[in-house]
N, C-alpha and C positions, 0 to 999 in steps of 0.2 A: 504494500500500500504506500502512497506516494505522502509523505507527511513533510515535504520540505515545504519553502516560499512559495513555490511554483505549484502547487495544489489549489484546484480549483475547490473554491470555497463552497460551503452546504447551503442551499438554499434555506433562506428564511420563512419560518410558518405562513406569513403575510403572504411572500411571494408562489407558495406552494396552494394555497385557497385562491390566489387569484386566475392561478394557472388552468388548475382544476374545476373552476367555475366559466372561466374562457372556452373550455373545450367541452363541457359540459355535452352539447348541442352534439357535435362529433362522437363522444364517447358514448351517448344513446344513438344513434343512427347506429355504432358499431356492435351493441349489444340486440338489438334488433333484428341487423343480418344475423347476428350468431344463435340467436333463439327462437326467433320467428317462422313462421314458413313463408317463403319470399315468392312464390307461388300465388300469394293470397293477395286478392286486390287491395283488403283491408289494413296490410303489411307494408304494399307497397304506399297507400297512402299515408300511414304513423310515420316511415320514411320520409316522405316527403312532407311531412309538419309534426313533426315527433311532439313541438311543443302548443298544439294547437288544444283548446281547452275540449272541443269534442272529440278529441283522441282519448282524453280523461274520463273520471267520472262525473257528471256533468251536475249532477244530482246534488251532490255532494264539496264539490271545488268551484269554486270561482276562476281557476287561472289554469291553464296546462302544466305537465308537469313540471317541466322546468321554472317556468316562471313561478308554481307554489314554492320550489326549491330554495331560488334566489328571496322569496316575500320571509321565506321562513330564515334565512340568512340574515336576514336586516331583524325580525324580531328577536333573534336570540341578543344582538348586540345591544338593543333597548329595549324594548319591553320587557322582555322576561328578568332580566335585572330586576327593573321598575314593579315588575310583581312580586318578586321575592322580598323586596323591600317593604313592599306596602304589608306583606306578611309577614314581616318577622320571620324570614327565613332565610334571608342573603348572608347571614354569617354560617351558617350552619349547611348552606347549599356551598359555598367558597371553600369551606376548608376542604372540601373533598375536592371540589375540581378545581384547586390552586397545587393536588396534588403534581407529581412531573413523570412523565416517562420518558427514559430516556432526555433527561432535560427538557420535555415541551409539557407544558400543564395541559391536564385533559381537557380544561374551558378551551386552548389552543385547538386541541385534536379535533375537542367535537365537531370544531367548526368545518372539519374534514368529512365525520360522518354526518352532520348535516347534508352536505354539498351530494351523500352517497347515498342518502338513507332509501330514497325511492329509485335508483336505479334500476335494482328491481323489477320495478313496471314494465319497463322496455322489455322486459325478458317475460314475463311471467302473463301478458296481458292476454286475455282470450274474451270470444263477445258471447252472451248468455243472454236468451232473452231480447231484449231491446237495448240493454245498454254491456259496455265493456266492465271487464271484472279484472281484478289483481291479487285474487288470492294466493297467499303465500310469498308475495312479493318480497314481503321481510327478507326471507330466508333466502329468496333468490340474491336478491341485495348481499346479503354477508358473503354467500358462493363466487359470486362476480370478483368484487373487491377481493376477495384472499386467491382466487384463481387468474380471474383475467386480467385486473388491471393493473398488476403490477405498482403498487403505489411506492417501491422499495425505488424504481426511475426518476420518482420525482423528487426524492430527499429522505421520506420517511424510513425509519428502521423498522425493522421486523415487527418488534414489538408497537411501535407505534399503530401501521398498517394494520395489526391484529385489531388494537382495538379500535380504530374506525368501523373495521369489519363487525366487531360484537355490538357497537353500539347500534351501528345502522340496521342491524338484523334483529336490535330487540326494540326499538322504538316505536314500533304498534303493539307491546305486549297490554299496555295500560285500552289499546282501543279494541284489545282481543276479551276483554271484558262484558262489554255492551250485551251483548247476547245473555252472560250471566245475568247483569242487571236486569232486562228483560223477564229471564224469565223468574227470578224474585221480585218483579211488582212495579220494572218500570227501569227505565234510563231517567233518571231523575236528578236535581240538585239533593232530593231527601236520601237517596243513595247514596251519593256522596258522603253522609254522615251515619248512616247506618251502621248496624255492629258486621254486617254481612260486607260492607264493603271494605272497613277495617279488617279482616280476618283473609280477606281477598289480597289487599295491601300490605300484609303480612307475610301470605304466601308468595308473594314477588319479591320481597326481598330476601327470603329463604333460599327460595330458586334462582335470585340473581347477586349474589355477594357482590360481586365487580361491578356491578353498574348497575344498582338499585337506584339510585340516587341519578341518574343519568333518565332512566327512565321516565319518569316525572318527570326534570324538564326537556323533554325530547317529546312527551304528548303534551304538555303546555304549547310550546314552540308548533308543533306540528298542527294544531287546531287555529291557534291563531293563522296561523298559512295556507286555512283552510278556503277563507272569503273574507271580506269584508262585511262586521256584524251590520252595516244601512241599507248594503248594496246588494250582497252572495243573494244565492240561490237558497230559500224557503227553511228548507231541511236541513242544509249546513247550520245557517242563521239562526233556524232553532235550537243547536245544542250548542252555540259558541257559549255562553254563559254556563253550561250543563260542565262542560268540556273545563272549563277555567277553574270551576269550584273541585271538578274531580282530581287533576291535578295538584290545587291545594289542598285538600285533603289529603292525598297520597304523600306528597312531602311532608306534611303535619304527623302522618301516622311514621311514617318509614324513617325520619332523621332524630336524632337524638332528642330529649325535651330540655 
């Protein structure tokens, strides 16, 4: 390994999310060809406007997939702050992601599996019914990331790449709930504080030691990036506040008191 003067220096976190956010657009058209059937008119269109919002769930987003990607990028950097603050829980949400890997703090990283979390899609998308589905996306998301995209190219260490890959593959684990909620009595804000949804938020941080805490704000962040609560579409719009208080309460129950 070349450790003199003349060693080209490591790319900075900054410049490695800008990078990865620039090609964004490329690196879905690439996962597409690679997962898709290219056969399919439907395939050839997502191609040809991969981030178009009727490529998406339409129901449910406001924005294509990319552009929720880039909405949910800008809220992590202020809102979600602005929320944990307003809750009393910005010191206790910091000490854990001011932790470092490999020298870059995880607030750093996430900003990496944000940028990955729904990659996914591009891969996993098939159409049901009347509209397009992404089931399993998550996990297609972590597959990509630790197989294909080689984020070890852009700067990242092993260990870093690992955990973009875990985070972006568990970041729907809080909205893989909904269904539970349902069927105890409703997707509700009174959910949100019920003893069934504490025991639930309980079992997530059993099952996720390393990234309990990521969890929560990754489905704060990711609802907010869902629409705009004046503008979205109906049924997003209905659960943005549903969605905000679930989040707080899961960091209420999951972080130390």
């Amino acid at each position: 390994m070349d450790t003199g003067k003349n060693a080209e220096p490591k790319p900075q976190i900054g410049q490695i999310v800008d990078s990865l956010n620039a090609q964004l657009p490329d690196i879905a058209s690439d996962v597409i060809r690679r997962h898709l059937d290219p056969a399919d008119p439907a395939t050839r269109d997502f191609l040809l406007h991969p981030d178009a919002r009727e490529q998406h769930q339409t129901r449910w987003h406001q924005w294509g997939i990319i552009t929720h990607t880039r909405v949910f990028l800008r809220h992590f950097g202020t809102d979600i702050p602005g929320y944990l603050r307003e809750w009393d829980l910005w010191d206790a949400v910091n000490d854990v992601l001011s932790e470092t890997i490999d020298g870059v703090t995880r607030w750093d990283l996430l900003r990496i599996g944000i940028l990955l979390h729904d990659i996914g899609k591009f891969g996993a998308r098939f159409h049901g019914g009347t509209r397009f589905h992404f089931t399993g996306h998550e996990d297609v998301s972590g597959r990509i990331i630790r197989e294909e995209l080689q984020l070890e190219d852009y700067g990242l260490t092993v260990a870093q790449a690992e955990y973009a890959a875990t985070v972006a593959e568990d970041h729907f684990v809080l909205g893989q709930m909904r269904r539970r909620a349902r069927d105890l009595g409703g997707y509700n804000e009174g959910f949100a504080h019920s003893p069934e949804f504490r025991i639930i938020a309980g079992r997530i941080k059993h099952e996720h030691p390393a990234d309990f805490v990521e969890i929560g704000v990754l489905f704060l962040g990711d609802s907010l990036a869902k629409a705009d609560p004046q503008t979205g579409p109906p049924d997003a719009v209905s659960q943005y506040a549903i969605n905000i208080e679930i989040a707080h309460s899961y960091l209420e129950v999951v972080l130390p008191g």
